[in-house]
Backbone as a chain_set.jsonl record, in Angstrom:
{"seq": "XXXXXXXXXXXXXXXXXXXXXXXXXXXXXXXXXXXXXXXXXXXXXXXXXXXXXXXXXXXXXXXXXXXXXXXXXXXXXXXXXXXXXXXXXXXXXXXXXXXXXXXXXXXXXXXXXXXXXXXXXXXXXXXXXXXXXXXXXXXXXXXXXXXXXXXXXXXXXXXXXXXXXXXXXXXXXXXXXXXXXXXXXXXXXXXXXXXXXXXXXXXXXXXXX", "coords": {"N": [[-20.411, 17.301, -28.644], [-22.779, 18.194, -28.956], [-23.779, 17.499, -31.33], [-23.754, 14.657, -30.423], [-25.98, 14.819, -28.149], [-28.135, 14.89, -30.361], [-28.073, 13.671, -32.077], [-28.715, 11.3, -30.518], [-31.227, 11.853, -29.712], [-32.45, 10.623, -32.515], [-31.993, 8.078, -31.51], [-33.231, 7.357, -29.786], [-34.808, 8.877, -28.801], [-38.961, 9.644, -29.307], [-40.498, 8.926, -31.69], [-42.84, 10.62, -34.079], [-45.206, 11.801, -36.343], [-44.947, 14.646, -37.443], [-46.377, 18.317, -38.043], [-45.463, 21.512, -40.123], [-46.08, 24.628, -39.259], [-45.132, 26.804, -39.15], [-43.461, 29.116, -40.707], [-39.673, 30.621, -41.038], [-38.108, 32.697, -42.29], [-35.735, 34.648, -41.684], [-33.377, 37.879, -42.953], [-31.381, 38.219, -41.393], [-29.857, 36.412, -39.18], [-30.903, 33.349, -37.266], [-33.055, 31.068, -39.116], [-36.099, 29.37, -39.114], [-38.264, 26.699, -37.689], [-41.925, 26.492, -37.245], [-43.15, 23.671, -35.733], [-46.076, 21.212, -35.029], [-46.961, 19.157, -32.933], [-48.027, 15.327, -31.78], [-48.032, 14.189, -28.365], [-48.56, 12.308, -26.679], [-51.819, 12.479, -25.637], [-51.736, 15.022, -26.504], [-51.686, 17.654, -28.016], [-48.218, 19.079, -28.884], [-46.331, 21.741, -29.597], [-42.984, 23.579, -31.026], [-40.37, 25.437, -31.595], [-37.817, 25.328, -34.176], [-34.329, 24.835, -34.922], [-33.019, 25.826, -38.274], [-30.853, 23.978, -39.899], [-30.457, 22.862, -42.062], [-30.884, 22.897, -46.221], [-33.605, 22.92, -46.621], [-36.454, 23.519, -47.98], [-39.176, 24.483, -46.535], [-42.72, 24.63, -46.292], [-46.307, 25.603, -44.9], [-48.583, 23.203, -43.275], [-47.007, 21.178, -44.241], [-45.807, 17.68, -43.565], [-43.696, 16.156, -41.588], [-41.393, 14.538, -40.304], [-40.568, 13.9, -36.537], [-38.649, 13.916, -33.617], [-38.537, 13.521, -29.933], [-38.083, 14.083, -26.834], [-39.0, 12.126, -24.676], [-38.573, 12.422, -21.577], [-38.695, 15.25, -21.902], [-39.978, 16.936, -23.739], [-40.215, 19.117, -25.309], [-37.537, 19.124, -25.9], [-36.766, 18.445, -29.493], [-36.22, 17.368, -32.43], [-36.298, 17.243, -36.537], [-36.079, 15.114, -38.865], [-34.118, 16.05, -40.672], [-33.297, 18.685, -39.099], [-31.073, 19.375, -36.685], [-31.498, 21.213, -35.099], [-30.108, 22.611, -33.184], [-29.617, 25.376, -30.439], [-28.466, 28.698, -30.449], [-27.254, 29.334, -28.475], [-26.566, 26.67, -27.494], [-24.687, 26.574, -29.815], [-22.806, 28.569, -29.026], [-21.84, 27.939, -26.727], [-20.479, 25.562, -27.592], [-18.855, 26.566, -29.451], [-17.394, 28.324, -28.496], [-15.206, 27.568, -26.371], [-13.645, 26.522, -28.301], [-12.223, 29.096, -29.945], [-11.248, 29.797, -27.467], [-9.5, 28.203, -26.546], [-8.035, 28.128, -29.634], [-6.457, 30.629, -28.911], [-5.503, 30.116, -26.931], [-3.654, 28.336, -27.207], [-1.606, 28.735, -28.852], [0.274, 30.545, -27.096], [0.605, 28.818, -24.951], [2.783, 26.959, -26.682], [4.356, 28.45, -27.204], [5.563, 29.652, -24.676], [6.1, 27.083, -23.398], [8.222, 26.521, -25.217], [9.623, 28.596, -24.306], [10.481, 27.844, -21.908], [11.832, 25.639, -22.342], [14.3, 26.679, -23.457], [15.258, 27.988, -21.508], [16.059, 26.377, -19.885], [18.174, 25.115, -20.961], [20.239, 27.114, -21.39], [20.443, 27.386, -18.356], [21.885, 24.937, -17.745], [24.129, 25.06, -19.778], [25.369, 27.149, -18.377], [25.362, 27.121, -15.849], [24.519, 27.782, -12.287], [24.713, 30.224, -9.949], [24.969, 31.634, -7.195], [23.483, 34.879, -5.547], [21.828, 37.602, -4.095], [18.703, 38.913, -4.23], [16.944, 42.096, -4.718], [13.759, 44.111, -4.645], [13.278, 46.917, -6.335], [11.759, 48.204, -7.781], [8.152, 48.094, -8.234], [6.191, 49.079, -9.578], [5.032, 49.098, -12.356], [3.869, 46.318, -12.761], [5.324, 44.349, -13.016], [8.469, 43.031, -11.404], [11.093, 44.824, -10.733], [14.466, 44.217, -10.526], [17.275, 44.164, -8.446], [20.249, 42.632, -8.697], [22.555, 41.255, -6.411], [25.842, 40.231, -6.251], [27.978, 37.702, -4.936], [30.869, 38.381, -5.898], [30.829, 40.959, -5.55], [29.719, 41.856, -8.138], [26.424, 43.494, -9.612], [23.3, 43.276, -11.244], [20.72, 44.612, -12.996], [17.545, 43.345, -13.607], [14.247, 42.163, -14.336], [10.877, 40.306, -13.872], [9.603, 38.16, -15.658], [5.727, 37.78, -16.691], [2.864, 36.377, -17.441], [0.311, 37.433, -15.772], [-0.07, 40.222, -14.195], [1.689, 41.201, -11.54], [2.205, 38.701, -10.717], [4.47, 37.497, -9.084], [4.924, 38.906, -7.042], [5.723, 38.737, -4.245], [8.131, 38.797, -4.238], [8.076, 41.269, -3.308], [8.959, 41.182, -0.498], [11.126, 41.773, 0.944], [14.871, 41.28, 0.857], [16.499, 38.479, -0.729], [17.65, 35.452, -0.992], [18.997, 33.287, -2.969], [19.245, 31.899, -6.294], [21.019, 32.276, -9.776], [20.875, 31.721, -13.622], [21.951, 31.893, -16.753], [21.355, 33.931, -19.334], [20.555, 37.594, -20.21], [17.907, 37.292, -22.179], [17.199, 35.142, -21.422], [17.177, 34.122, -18.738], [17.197, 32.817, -15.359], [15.622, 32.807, -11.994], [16.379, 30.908, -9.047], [14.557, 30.368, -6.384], [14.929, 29.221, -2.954], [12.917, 26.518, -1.509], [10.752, 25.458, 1.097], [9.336, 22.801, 0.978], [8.923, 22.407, -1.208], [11.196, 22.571, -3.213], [13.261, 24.114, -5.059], [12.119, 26.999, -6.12], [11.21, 28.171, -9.935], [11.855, 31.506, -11.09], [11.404, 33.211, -14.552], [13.443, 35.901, -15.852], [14.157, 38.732, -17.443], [16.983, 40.223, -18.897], [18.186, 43.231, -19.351], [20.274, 44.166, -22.031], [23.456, 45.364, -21.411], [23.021, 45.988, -18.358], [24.18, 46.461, -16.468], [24.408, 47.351, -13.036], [24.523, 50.589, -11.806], [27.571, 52.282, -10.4], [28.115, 52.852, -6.746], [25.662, 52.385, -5.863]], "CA": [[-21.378, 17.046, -27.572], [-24.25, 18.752, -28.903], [-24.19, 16.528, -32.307], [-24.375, 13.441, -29.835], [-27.202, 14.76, -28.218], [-29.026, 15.455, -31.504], [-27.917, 12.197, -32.54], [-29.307, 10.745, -29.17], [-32.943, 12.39, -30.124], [-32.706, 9.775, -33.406], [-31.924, 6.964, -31.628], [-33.844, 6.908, -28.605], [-36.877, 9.797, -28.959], [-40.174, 9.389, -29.529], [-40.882, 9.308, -33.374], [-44.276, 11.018, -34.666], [-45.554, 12.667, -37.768], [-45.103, 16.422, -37.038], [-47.124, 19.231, -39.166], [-45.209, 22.689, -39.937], [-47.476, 25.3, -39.156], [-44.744, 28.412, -39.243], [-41.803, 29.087, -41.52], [-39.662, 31.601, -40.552], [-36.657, 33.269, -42.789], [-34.938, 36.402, -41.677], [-32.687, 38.572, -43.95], [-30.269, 38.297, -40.619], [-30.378, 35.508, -37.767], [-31.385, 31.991, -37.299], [-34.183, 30.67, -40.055], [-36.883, 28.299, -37.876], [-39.296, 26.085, -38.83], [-42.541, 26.127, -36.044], [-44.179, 22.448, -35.801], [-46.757, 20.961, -34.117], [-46.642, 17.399, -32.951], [-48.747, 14.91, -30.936], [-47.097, 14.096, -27.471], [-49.751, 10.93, -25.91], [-53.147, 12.812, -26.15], [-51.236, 16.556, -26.217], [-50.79, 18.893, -29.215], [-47.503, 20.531, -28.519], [-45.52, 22.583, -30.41], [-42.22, 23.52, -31.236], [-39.718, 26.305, -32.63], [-36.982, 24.42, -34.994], [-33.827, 26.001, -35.491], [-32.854, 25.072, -39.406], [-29.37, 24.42, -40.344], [-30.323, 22.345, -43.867], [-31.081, 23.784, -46.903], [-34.175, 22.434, -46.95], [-37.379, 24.691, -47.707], [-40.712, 24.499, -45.987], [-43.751, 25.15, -46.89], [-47.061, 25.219, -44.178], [-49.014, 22.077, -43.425], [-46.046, 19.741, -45.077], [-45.754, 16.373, -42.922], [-42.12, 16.034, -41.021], [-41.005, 13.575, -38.719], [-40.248, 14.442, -35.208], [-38.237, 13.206, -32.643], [-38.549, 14.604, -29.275], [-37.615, 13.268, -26.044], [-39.865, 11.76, -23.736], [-38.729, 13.14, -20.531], [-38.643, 16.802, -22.375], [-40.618, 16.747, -24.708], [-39.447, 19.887, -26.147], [-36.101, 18.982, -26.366], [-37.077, 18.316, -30.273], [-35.82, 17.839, -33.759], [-36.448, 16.392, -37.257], [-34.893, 14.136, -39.882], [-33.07, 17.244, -41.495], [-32.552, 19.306, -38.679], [-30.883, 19.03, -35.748], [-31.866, 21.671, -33.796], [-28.696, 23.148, -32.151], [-29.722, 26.335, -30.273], [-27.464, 29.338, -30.653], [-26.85, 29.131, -26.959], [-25.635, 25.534, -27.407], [-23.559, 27.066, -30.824], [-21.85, 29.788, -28.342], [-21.221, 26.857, -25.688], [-19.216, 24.448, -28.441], [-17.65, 27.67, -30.301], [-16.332, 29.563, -27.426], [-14.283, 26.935, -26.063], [-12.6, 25.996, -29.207], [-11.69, 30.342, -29.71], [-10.208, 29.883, -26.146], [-8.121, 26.858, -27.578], [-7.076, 28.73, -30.094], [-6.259, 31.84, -28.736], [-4.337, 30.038, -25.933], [-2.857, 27.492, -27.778], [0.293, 29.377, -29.263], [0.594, 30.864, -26.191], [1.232, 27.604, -24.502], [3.387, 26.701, -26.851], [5.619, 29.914, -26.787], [5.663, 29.407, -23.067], [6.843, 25.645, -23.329], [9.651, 26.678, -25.986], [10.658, 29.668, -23.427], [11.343, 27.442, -20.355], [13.374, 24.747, -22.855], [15.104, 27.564, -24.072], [15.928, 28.747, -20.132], [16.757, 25.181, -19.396], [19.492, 24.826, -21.828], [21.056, 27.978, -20.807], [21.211, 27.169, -17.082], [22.455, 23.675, -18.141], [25.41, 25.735, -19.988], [26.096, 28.81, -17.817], [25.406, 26.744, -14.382], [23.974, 28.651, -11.133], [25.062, 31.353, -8.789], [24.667, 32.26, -5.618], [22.902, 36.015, -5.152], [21.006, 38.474, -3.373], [17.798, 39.889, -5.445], [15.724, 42.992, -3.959], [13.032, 44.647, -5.564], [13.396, 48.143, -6.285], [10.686, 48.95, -8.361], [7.043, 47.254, -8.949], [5.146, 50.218, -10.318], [4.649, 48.235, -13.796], [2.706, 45.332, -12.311], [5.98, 43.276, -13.067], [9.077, 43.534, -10.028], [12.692, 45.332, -10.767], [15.624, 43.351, -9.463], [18.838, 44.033, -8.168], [20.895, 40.878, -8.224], [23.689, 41.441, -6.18], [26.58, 38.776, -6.711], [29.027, 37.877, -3.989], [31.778, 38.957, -5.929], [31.097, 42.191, -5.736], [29.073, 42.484, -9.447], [25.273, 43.768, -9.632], [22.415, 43.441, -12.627], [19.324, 44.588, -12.876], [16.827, 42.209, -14.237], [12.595, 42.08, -14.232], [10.523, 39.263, -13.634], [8.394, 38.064, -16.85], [4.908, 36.732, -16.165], [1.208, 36.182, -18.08], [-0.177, 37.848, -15.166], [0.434, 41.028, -13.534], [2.093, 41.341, -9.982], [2.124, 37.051, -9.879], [5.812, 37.62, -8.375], [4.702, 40.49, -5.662], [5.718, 38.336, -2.942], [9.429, 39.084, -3.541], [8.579, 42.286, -2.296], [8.939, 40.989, 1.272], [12.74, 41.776, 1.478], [15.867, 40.908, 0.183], [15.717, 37.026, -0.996], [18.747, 34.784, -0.979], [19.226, 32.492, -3.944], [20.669, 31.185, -7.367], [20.112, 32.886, -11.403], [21.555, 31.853, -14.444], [21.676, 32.083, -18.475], [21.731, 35.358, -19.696], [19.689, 38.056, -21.375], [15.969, 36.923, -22.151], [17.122, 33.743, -21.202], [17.484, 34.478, -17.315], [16.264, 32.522, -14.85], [16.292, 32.653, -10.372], [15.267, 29.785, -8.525], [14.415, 30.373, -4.905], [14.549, 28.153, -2.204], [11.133, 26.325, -1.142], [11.501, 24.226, 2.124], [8.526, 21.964, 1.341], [8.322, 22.063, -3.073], [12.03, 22.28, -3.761], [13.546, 25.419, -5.742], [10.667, 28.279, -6.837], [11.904, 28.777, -10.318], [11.195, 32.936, -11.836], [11.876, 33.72, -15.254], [13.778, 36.909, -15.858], [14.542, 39.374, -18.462], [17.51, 40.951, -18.409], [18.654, 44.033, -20.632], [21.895, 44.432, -22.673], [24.643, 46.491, -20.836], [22.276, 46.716, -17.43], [25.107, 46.373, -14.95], [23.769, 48.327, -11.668], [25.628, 52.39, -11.948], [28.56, 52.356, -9.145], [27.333, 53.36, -5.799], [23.696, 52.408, -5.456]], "C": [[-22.79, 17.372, -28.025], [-24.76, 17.696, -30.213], [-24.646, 15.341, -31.72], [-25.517, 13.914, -29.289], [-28.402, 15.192, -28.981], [-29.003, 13.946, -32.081], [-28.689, 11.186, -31.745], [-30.894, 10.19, -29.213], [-33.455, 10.656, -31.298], [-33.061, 8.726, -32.926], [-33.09, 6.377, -30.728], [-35.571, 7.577, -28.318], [-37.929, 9.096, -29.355], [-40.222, 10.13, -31.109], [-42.373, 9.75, -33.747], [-44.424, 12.054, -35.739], [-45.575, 14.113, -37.074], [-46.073, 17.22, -38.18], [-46.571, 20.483, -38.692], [-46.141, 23.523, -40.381], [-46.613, 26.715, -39.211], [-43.472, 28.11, -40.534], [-41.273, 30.208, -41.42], [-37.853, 31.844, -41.342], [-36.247, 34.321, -42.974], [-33.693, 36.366, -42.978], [-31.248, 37.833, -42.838], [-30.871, 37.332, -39.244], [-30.844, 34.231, -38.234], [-33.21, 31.607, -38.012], [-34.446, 29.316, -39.12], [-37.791, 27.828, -38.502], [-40.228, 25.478, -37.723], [-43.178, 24.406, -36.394], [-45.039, 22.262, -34.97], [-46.773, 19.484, -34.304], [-47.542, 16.328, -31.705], [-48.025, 14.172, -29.705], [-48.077, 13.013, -26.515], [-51.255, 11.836, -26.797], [-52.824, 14.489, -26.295], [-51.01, 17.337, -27.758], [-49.827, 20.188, -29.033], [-46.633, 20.544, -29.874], [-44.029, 23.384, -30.244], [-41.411, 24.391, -32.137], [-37.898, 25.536, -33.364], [-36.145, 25.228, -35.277], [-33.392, 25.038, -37.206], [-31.067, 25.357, -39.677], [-29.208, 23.479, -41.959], [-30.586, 23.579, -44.858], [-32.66, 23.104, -47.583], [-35.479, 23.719, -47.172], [-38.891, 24.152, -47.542], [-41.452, 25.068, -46.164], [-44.969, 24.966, -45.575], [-47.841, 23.989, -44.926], [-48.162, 21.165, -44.562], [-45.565, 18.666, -43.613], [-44.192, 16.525, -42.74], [-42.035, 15.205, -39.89], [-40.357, 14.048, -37.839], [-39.621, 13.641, -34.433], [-38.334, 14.259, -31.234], [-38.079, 13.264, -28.056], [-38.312, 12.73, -25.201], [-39.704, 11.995, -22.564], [-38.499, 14.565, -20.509], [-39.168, 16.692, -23.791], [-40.798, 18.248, -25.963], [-38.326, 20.216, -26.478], [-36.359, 17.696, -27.644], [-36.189, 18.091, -31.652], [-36.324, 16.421, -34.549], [-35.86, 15.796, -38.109], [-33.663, 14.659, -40.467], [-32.397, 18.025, -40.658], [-32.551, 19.249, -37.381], [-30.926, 19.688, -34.72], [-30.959, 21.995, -32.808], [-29.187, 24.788, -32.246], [-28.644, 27.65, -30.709], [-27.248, 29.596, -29.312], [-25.742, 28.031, -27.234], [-24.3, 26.2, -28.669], [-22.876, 26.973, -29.959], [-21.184, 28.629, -27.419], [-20.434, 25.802, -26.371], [-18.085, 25.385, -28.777], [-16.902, 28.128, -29.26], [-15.275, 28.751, -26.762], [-13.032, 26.935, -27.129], [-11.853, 27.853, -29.492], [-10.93, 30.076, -28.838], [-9.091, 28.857, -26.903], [-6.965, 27.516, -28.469], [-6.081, 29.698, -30.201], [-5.034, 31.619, -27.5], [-3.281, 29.319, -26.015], [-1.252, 27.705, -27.961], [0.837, 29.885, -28.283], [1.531, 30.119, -24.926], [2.652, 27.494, -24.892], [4.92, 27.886, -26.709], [6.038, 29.83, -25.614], [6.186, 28.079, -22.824], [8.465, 26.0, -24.321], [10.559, 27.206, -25.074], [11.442, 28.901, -22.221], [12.209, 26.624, -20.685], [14.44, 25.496, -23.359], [16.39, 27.864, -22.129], [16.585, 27.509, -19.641], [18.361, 25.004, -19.903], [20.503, 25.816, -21.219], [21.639, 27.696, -19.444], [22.169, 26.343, -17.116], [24.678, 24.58, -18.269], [25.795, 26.837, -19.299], [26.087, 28.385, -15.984], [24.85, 27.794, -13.943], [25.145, 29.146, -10.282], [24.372, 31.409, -8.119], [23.859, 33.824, -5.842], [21.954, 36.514, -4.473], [19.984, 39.104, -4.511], [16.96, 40.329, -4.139], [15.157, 43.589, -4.792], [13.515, 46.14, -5.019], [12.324, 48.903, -6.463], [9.224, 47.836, -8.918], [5.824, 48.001, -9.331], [4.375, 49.623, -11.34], [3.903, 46.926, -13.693], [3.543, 43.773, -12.657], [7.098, 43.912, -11.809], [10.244, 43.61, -11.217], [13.645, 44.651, -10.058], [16.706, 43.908, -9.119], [19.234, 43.371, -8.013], [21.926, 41.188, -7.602], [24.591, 39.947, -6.09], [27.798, 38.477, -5.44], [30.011, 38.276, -4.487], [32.061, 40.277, -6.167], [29.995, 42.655, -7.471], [27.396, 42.722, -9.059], [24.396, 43.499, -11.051], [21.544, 43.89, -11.782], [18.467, 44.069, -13.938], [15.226, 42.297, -14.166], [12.056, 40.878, -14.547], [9.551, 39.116, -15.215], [7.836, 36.909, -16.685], [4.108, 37.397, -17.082], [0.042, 37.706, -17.151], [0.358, 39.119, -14.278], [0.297, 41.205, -12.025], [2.193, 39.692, -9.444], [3.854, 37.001, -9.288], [5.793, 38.611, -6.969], [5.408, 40.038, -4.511], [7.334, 38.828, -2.852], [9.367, 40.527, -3.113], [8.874, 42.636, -0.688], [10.237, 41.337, 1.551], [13.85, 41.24, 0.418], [15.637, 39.165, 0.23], [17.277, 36.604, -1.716], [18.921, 33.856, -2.292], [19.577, 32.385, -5.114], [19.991, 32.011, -9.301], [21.429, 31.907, -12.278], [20.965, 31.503, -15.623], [21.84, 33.581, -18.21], [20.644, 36.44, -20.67], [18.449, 38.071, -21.488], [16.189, 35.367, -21.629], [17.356, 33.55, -19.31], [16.756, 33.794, -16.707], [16.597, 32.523, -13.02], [15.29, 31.559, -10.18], [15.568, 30.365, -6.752], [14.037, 29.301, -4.197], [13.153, 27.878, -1.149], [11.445, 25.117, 0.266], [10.352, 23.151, 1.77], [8.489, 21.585, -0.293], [9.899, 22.113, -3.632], [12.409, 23.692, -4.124], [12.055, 25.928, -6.489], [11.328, 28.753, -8.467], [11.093, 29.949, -11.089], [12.15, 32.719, -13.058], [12.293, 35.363, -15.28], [14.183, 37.54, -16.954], [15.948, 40.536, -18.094], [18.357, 41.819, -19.206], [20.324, 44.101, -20.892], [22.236, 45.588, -22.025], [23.417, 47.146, -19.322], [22.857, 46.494, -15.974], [24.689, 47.6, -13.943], [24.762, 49.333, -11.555], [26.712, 51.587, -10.307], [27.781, 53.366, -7.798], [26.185, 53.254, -5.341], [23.26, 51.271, -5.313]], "O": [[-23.797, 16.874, -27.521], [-25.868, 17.16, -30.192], [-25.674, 14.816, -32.146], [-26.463, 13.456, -29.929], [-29.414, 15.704, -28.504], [-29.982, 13.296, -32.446], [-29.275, 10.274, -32.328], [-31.502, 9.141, -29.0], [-34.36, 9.86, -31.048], [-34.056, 8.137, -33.349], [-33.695, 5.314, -30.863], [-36.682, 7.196, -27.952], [-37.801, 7.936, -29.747], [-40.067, 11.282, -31.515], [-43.144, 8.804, -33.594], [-43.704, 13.045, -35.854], [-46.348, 14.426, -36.169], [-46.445, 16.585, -39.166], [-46.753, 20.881, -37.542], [-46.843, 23.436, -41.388], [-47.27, 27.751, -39.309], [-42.897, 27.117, -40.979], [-42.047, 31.14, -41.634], [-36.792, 31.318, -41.007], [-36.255, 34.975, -44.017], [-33.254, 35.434, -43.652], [-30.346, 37.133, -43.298], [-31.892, 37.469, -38.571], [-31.146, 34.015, -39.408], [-34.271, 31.867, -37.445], [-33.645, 28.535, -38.605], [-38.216, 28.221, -39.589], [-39.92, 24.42, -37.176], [-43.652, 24.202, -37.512], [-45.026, 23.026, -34.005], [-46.66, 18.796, -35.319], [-47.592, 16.855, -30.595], [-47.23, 13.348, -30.157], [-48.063, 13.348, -25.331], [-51.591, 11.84, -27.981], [-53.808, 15.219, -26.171], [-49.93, 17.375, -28.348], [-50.046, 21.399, -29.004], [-46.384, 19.736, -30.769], [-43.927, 23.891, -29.127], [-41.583, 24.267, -33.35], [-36.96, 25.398, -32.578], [-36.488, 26.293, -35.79], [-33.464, 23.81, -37.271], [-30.354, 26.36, -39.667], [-28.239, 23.431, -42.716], [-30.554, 24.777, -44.58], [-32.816, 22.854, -48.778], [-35.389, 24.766, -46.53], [-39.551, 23.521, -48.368], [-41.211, 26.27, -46.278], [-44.633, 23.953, -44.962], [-47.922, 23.679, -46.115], [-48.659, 20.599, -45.535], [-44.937, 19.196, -42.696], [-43.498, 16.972, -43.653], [-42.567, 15.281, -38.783], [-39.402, 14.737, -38.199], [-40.005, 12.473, -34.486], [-38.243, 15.483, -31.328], [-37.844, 12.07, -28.243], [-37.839, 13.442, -24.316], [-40.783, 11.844, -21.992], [-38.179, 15.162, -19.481], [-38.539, 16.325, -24.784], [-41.338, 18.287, -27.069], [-37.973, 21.203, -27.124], [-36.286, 16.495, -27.384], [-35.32, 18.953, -31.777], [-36.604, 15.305, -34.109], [-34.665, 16.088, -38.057], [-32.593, 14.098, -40.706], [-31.222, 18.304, -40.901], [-33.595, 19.11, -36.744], [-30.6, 19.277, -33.607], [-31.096, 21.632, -31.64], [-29.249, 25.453, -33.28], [-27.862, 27.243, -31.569], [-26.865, 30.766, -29.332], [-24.524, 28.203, -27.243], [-23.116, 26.244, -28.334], [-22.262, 25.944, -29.677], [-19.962, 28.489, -27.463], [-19.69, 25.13, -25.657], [-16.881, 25.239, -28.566], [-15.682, 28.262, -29.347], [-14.258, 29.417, -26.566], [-11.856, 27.231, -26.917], [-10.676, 27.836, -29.131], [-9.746, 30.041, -29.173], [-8.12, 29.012, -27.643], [-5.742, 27.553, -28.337], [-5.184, 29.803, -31.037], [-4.111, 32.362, -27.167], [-2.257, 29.389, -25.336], [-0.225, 27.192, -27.517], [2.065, 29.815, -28.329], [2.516, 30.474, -24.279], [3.594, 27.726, -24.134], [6.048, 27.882, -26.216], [7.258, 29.989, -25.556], [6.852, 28.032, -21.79], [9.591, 25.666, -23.954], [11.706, 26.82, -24.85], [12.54, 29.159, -21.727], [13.223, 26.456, -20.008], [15.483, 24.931, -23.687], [17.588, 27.889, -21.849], [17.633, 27.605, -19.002], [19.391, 24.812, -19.258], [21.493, 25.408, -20.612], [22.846, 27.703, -19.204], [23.271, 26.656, -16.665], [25.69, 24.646, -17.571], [26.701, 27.505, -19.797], [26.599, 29.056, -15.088], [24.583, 28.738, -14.687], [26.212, 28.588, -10.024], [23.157, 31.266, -8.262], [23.492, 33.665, -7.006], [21.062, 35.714, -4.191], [20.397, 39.688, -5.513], [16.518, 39.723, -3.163], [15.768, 43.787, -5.842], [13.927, 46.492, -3.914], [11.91, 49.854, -5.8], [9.317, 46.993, -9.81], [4.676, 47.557, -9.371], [3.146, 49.606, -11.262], [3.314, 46.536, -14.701], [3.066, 42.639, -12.657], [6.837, 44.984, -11.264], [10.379, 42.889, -12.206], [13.504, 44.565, -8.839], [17.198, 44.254, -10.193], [18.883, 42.884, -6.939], [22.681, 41.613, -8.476], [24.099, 38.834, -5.906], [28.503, 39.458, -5.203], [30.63, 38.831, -3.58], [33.044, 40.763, -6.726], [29.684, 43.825, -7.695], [27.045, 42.048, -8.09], [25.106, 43.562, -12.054], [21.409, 43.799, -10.562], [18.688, 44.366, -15.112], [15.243, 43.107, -13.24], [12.602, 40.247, -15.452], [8.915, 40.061, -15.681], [8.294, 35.772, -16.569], [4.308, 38.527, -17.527], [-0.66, 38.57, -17.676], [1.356, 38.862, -13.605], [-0.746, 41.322, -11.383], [2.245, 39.354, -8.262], [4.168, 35.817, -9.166], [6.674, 38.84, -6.14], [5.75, 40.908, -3.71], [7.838, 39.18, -1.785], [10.361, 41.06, -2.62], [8.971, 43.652, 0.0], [10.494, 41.127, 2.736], [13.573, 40.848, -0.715], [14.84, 38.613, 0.989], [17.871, 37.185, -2.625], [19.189, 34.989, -2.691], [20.662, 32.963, -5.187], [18.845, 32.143, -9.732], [22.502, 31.519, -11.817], [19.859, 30.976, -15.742], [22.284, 34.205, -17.246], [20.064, 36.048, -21.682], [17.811, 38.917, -20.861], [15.256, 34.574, -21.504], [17.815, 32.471, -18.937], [15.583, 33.79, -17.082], [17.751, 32.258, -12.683], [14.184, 31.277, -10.642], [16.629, 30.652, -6.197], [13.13, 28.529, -4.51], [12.584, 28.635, -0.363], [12.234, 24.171, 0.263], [10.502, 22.278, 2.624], [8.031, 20.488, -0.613], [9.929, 21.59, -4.746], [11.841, 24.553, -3.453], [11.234, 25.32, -7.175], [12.025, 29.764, -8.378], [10.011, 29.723, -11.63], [13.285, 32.256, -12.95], [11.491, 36.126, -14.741], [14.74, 36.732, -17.698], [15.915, 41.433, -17.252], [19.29, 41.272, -19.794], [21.265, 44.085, -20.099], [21.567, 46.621, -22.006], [23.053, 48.317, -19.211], [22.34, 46.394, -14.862], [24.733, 48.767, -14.33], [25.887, 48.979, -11.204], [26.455, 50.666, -9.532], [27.07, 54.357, -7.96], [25.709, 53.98, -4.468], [22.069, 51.094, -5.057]]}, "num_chains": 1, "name": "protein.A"}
């Protein structure tokens, strides 16, 4: 986006002989190159950020483009003049991208992973109540009509995005096994709600409780 509108400047700006009147090269930070340029009957001026490797010298002749309804939205043949504002506004997206990317995908593997399982282990019937949501994820008790219990925990991105089953005991269906756990609750208007669940080796609910 920012190359097209640098590219933009070329095609469409106002072309005029510029004259650099500063040159400016830190040890650390963006190296600039001031101009001055004629704008109708106006002598304005202009801080250049440089991303060639070009080197300037005062009073050396440079062509300008600038825009005619901003007339300091500027650059010349060599350089294109991308703020470090605009940088941060291209770069920071693409970081997010990458940072959320695998994440995605880990999260698309996990639910084909939970699919397969239900597929092979089919659904049940049960009762799940929360016990415990101290941890900012919920504790389950699944109780099973035939008498068996687990305990299981909800796994989410976000902490407490399940809170709501703390309204009560909550009627509906789990299956797979393990990390592969999943409940679907019934939705009267969207269909089954489905939660992923985690559920530990040997975490059959003690006798009595």
């Amino acid at each position: 986006m920012l190359h097209n509108r640098s590219t933009w400047l070329l095609d469409h700006g106002t072309k005029v002989e510029g004259r650099v009147v500063a040159v400016y090269t830190p040890a650390r930070g963006a190296p600039t190159v001031t101009v001055d340029y004629p704008v109708g009957d106006v002598l304005a001026q202009a801080v250049i950020n440089r991303d060639s490797d070009d080197d300037y010298v005062e009073n050396e002749r440079v062509q300008v483009y600038y825009d005619p309804a901003d007339p300091q939205r500027v650059r010349t043949d060599d350089e294109e003049n991308v703020t470090n504002a605009g940088m941060a506004f291209a770069v920071i997206p693409m970081l997010v991208a990458l940072l959320v990317f695998p994440w995605l995908i880990a999260y698309t593997l996990g639910w084909a992973r939970r699919r397969r399982c239900a597929r092979k282990s089919g659904w049940e019937p049960v009762t799940a109540v929360v016990f415990d949501s101290s941890g900012g994820y919920q504790l389950l008790r699944l109780d099973f009509p035939d008498g068996r219990r687990l305990a299981a925990r909800t796994v989410a991105a976000l902490r407490g995005r399940y809170s709501f089953l703390r309204n009560g005991p909550v009627e509906a269906w789990v299956s797979g096994e393990g990390r592969r756990f999943t409940l679907a609750l019934p939705h009267h208007a969207k269909g089954p709600y489905v939660i992923p669940l985690r559920v530990p080796s040997g975490s059959r609910w003690p006798a009595g409780r």
